[in-house]
Each structure stands twice: as structure tokens, then as C-alpha cells.
N, C-alpha and C positions, 0 to 999 in steps of 0.2 A: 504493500500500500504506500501511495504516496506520501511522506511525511513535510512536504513542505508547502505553503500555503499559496494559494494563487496570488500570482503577479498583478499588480496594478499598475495603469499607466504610470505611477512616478516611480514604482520599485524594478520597473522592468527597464526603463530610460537608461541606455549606457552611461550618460552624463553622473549618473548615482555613484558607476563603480571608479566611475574619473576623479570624484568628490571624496570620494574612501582613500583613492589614491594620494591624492593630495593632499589630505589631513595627516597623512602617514610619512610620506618622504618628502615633501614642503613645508606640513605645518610643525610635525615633530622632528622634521628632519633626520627621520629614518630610527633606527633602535638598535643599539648594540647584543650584539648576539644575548641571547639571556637576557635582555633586558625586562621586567616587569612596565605591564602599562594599565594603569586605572584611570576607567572612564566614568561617566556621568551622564545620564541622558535622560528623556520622557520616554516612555513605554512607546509614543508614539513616532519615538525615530527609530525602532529599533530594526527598520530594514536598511537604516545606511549604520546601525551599530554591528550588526554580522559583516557590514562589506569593511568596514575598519577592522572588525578583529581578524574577519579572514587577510586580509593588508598585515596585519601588522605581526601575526603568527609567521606569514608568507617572510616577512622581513626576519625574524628571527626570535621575536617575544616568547620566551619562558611562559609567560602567563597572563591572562591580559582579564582582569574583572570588571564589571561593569555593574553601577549601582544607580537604579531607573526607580524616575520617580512619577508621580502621578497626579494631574489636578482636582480632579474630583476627592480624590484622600487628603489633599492639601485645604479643600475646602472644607472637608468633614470635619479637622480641626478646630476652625472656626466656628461650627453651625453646633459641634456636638461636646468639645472638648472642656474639661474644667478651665475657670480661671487661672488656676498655676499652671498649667500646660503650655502656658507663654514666654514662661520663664526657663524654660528645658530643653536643652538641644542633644540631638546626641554625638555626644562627646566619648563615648568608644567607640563612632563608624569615624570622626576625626581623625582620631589621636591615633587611629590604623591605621590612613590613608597617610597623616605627618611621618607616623614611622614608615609607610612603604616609602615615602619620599627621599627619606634619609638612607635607606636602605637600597634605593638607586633607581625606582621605578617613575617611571616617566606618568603626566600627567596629560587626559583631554578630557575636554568638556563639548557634546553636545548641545547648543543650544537654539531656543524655539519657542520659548514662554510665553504664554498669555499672556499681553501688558495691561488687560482690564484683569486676571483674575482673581484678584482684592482689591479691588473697587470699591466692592458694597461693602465691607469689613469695618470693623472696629481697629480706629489708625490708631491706638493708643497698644491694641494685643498686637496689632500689625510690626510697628518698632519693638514690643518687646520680644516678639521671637526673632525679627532679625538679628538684635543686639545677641540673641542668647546666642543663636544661630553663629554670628560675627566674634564671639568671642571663644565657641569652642571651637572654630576653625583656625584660630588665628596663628599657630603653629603653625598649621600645614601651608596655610597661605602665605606664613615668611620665606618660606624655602621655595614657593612661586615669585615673590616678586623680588629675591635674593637670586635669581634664577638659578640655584642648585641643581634646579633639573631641566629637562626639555621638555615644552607644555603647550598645548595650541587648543583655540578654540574654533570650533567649526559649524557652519548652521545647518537647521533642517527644518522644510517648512510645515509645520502646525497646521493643521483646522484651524484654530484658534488665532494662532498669530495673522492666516490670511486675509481671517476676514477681520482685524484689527488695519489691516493695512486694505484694503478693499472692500471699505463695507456695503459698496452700490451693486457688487456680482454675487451672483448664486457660488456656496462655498469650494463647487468643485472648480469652478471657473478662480475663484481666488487663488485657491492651490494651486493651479497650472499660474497663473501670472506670477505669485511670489518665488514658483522653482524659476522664472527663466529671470527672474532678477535674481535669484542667488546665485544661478550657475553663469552669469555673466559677471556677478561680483569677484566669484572665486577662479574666474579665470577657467574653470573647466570649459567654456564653452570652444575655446580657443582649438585651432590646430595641435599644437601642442603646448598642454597647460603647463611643465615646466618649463621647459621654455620662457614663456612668455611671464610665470613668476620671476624667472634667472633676470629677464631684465629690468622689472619692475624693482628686485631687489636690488639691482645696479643703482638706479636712478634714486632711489630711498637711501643709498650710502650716501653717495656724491653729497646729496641735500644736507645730510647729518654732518657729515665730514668735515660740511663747512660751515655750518653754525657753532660746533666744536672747536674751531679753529679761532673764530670770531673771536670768542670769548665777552660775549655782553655780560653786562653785569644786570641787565633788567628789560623786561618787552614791556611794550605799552600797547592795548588796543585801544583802537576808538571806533566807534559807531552809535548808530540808533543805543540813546541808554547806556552808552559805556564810554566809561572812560579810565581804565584799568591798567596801572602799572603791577606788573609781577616780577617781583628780584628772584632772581636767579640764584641756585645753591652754587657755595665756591669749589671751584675745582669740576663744575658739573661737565658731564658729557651726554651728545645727544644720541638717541637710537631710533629706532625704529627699522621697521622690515626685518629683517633677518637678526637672528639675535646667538651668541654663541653661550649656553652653557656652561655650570661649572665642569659637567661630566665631558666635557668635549664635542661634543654634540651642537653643531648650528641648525639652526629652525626659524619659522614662524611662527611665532609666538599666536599671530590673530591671522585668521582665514576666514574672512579679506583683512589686508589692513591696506592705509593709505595715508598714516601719520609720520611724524619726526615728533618726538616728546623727549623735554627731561624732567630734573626735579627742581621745582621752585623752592627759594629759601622760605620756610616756614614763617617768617615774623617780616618778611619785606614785602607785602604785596596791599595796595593802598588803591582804592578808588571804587567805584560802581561799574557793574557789569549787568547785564539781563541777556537772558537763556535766547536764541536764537532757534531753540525745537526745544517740546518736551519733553522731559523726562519721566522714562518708564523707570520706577524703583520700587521693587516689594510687592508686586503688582498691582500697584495704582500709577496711575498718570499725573505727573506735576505739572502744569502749562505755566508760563509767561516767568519764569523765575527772577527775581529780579535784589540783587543782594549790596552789602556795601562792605569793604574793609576796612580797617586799621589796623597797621599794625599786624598784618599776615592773617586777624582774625576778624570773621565774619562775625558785624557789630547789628546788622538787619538783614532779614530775609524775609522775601514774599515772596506769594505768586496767586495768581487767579483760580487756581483750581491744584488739589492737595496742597496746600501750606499746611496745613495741619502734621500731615507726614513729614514735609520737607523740615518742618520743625524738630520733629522728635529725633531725623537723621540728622542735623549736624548737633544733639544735643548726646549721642553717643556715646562721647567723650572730648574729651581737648581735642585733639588733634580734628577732628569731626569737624571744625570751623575753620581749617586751614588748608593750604592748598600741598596734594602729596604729586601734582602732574599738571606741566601743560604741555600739548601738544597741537603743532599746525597739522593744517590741511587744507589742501587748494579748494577755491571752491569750484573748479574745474574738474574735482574728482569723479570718477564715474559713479558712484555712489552718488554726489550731487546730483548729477547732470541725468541721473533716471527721474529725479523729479517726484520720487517718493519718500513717506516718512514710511521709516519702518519701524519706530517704538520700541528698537534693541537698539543698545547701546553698542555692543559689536557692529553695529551697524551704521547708528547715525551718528556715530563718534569717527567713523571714517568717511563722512560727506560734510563737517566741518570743523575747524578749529577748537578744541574745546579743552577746559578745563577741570580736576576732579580733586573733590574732598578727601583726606585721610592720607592714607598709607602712601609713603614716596618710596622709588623702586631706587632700591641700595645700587643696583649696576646701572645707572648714569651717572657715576662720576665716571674721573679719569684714571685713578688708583681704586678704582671699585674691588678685585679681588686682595688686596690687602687691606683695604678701609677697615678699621674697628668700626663696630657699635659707635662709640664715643666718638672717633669720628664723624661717622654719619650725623649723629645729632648736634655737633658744633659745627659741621659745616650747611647746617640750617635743614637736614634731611628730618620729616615731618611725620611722626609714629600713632597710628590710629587704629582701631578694628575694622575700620571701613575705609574702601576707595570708591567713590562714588564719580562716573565722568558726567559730565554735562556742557552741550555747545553753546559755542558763543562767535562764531566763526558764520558770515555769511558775504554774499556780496556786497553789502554796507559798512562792512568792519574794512580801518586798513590796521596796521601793525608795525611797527618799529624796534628797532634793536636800539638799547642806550646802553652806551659804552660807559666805563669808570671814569671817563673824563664829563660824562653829560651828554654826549653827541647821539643825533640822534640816524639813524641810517635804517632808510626804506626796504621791507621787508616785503610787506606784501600792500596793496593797495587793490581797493574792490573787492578783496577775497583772493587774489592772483599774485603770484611770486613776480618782482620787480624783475 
């Protein structure tokens, strides 16, 4: 008897096993013999989660687990759960995953979330499972953004998310339009998708290589609502696209990406800014975000819809009101230039400029694999349970580099690199 279940047009689509491919020898950039890989996914990816483990067995994985989770059970928590059940996370499927990490296993995430599916929710249990959620992860998430290992994130499109991002079509007609925006994002559409990463990652060095080089001491945006200096950490270095591991191992870190980011210094970032898309977080939607700093810390914040959330998230902890990441982005990116919001941040964080709350990635300095701790934090690197991105990058924003002497030098204008 046949044990394997009928093909649908997206599970049958060769672009699927192109997608599996590429999460595998571009986004993790391959796996050393033995190596272990834990994934994470919705029950509802799980025919491009077989095309990855068959990838990445194929490449040489020892063993590759995958921990899928479910929305309707995520709801029942909510609708049915006690009041302390907010306060609990579990912190022995963590504290497994921090030790597999230390113990040399490579990390992916599938992702595809509902960005209404806490919408209707109680935003006060909503921030306290994140928090709890954010704080038994946060081990295993220092050894991600330490990049100790090699890690990438990859999409798959939802019911759910499609018709978040298409709500005027019937849901199967959504599905088919958000696969051929992903597989155009991730390059599988292409003749040949590594390839066409290999040079994408070219052009994402160059960019870094030289803002690196620059050595600003602070960006400034201006547009609609903003006018926002961000000082820069000392010693910082910029990345993006391909990133190389401690384990030796280069990758892409995000499938698609389309940024250059480093770390801002935690206490030098001064001025008003407002969100240019909304933010999907927790799954609620924040629209029109619009905050002020002093002094590296957010001193106001609003927005038109979820402030209430948006409050509770940079009330987290300290670091929660400071900045751990900025990153550009043209707004000529093809992710712009589809003209879609897609309410992932994987996403619309690579169709504009944006900035994010909490945790700064210890590998943008320039002495990153020797940096102490102590280090990191004197040279202005910003420690929080949370990384939170959010845009602020559009065709109305320009952007400027200000050097240690004051000067200011044209970065970008309109949205567009000078």
C-alpha cells in the first residue's frame, strides 16, 4: 500500500525541492559530515520539512529533529488555559536545543505565521508568554546571534499567512500568488538559484566592505516623521548576506535577505522615527509606530493600532528600549519592488531599511571572535531577551553617514544608494 500522501499542486512544484535545496547549501551552507540539525516548523510546512531533511541527510546530517508547532493549540492556550500558564515556557525543549547548539548542531527555522493569530487575545497574557517564552530561550539564542553555529531561516506559505497578505482572493488562489512571491524572493525561480545567490552575495560584500571601511561614527535618517540619529558601536563591522560561522561553516543566515546591518551603540541614538510598515509581533499587528529617543532609550512610543502590545514589548527589560541592529536596504529591493506587504518580518525587513529593539549581534565588530562579554558591552553592544526589527526605510527617507569629525556624507537619498 501506498504510504505516502497525495501531491498537491505546491508539494508537487519542483521549485519546492529547489527551496529544500537552498535552505540547505545556501542558507546553512551545507553541514559537516555528522553534523546534527534542529529545525522548527508548522505542521503545515511539513512537505518542504521532509524535502530539507531529505537535503540535508543527502549532505551528511547524523540526525536532523524537527519540533512543529500548531495554531489552533497555540490558541487553545489562550481560550482554555489557566492564568499562570503565561508565565511558563518550556525551558527543557530550550535548554536541549542551547545544549544541541553547543554541542555542534546547526540550526533552521521554518517560517509562515499567522500575523493576525493573537489579534483577538489578551495583550497583557500575550507579552507575558513571550517574555517567558524570550527568556527560556535566551541561551540558545546567544549562541545564534554569537553565530557559534550555522543557522538560516527559510519561508513556506501558510493558508493563513496568504490570505493575510491577499485578502480580496479565494485562499487557494492566495497560496499560488504568495508561492510565486517566495520563490522569486529566494531566488529558486532563477536558472540557476546558486548561482544567482553567489552573486547576490558578491554585491552584499562589496556594500559591507565598505561601510566597514568608512568607519562612521553615527547614520542619520530623515523623512516623513523622522529625524533619527543612530551612533554607531566602536570598532563595529558591517554584515550581511553570507555570514561565516564559528564552526567554519559560511551561510545565509536569512532566505531571502537583502540587508547590510551592524550594531548601534546602545546609549547614542537620539531623535524621532515612525515605522514605515507594520509590525507583525506575537501575533498581533502594530501599524503607524511612531517612537522618540534619548539617550539610546526609547522615552515615547505609539502607534495607531497595538500600542498596547508595543508597550508591554519594549517594557521587557532595559535593553527592550534600545537599539541591538540597524540595517539598510534599497528600496529598489525586489522584495520592495513586488509591491507587497507580507507581515513577516523575514520579509519586510528585506524590502526596507529598518531598525530593531534588544539583542545586538556580538559578530559585527571587527575583533568579534576575541571580543569578551565586557567588551561587547563597553563598546556600546546592547543585551536584551528580545530582538525585535521594524522598518523605517522607504522612498521618502534619505540617510547619511556622520563621521567623528561631524561631516556628513550621502548614503542613500529616496530610498536609493548614492
Amino acid at each position: 500500500m501506498d504510504q505516502h500522501p497525495p501531491q498537491t499542486a505546491t508539494t508537487a512544484d519542483p521549485r519546492l525541492d529547489r527551496l529544500a535545496e537552498i535552505a540547505v547549501q545556501v542558507g546553512l551552507g551545507g553541514l559537516h559530515p555528522g553534523q546534527e540539525l534542529v529545525m522548527t516548523a508548522s505542521i503545515e510546512a511539513l512537505p518542504l520539512v521532509r524535502r530539507i531533511t531529505e537535503q540535508a541527510y543527502k549532505t551528511g546530517a547524523s540526525l536532523v529533529t524537527t519540533l512543529f508547532s500548531d495554531d489552533e493549540c497555540a490558541l487553545a492556550r489562550y481560550r482554555f488555559a489557566s492564568d499562570g500558564s503565561f508565565d511558563v515556557a518550556p525551558g527543557w525543549m530550550y535548554e536541549g536545543m542551547a545544549a544541541a547548539f553547543r554541542g555542534g548542531a546547526a540550526r533552521l527555522a521554518v517560517v509562515g505565521e499567522d500575523p493576525n493569530l493573537l489579534a483577538g487575545q489578551d495583550a497583557e497574557k500575550v507579552a507575558r508568554a513571550n517574555r517567558a517564552r524570550s527568556k527560556a530561550y535566551r541561551p540558545a539564542l546567544e549562541l545564534i546571534t554569537a553565530s557559534a553555529i550555522n543557522w538560516t531561516l527559510v519561508p513556506f506559505a501558510t493558508p493563513a499567512w496568504a490570505r493575510a497578505v491577499f485578502p480580496e482572493l479565494p485562499e487557494a488562489e492566495a497560496v499560488a500568488k504568495l508561492w510565486e512571491a517566495l520563490y522569486a524572493s529566494t531566488r529558486v525561480d532563477r536558472p540557476d538559484p546558486k548561482a544567482a545567490w553567489a552573486e547576490h552575495n558578491a554585491a552584499l560584500m562589496a556594500r559591507r566592505q565598505m561601510l566597514t571601511e568608512r568607519r562612521f561614527r553615527a547614520l542619520r535618517f530623515q523623512g516623513p516623521g523622522t529625524d533619527l540619529t543612530v551612533g554607531l558601536a566602536d570598532n563595529h563591522a558591517w554584515m550581511g548576506g553570507i555570514s561565516k560561522a564559528r564552526n567554519g561553516i559560511t551561510g545565509n543566515p536569512n532566505i531571502p535577505t537583502e540587508e547590510v546591518f551592524t550594531t548601534p551603540h546602545a546609549a547614542m541614538t537620539e531623535g524621532t522615527v515612525a515605522a514605515t510598515k507594520p509590525l507583525a509581533h506575537g501575533g498581533t499587528l502594530i501599524r503607524d509606530i511612531r517612537v522618540r529617543f534619548a539617550e539610546g532609550r526609547i522615552v515615547e512610543a505609539h502607534a495607531s493600532t497595538g500600542e498596547e502590545v508595543l508597550q508591554k514589548m519594549i517594557s521587557t527589560d532595559e535593553g527592550a528600549r534600545r537599539l541591538g541592529e540597524v540595517a539598510l536596504v534599497p528600496h529598489s529591493s525586489p522584495i520592495s519592488q513586488s509591491g507587497l506587504l507580507f507581515f513577516n518580518t523575514l520579509f519586510d525587513e528585506n524590502a526596507a531599511s529598518h531598525i530593531a529593539l534588544g539583542q545586538a549581534y556580538k559578530k559585527c565588530f571587527v575583533d568579534a571572535e576575541s571580543m569578551t562579554d565586557a567588551q561587547f558591552a563597553e563598546r556600546g553592544g546592547n543585551s536584551s531577551l528580545i530582538h525585535v526589527d521594524w522598518m523605517i526605510g522607504s522612498a521618502e527617507v534619505d540617510l547619511d553617514g556622520i563621521g567623528f569629525d561631524g561631516s556628513a556624507t550621502p548614503l542613500m537619498r529616496k530610498g536609493e544608494w548614492v
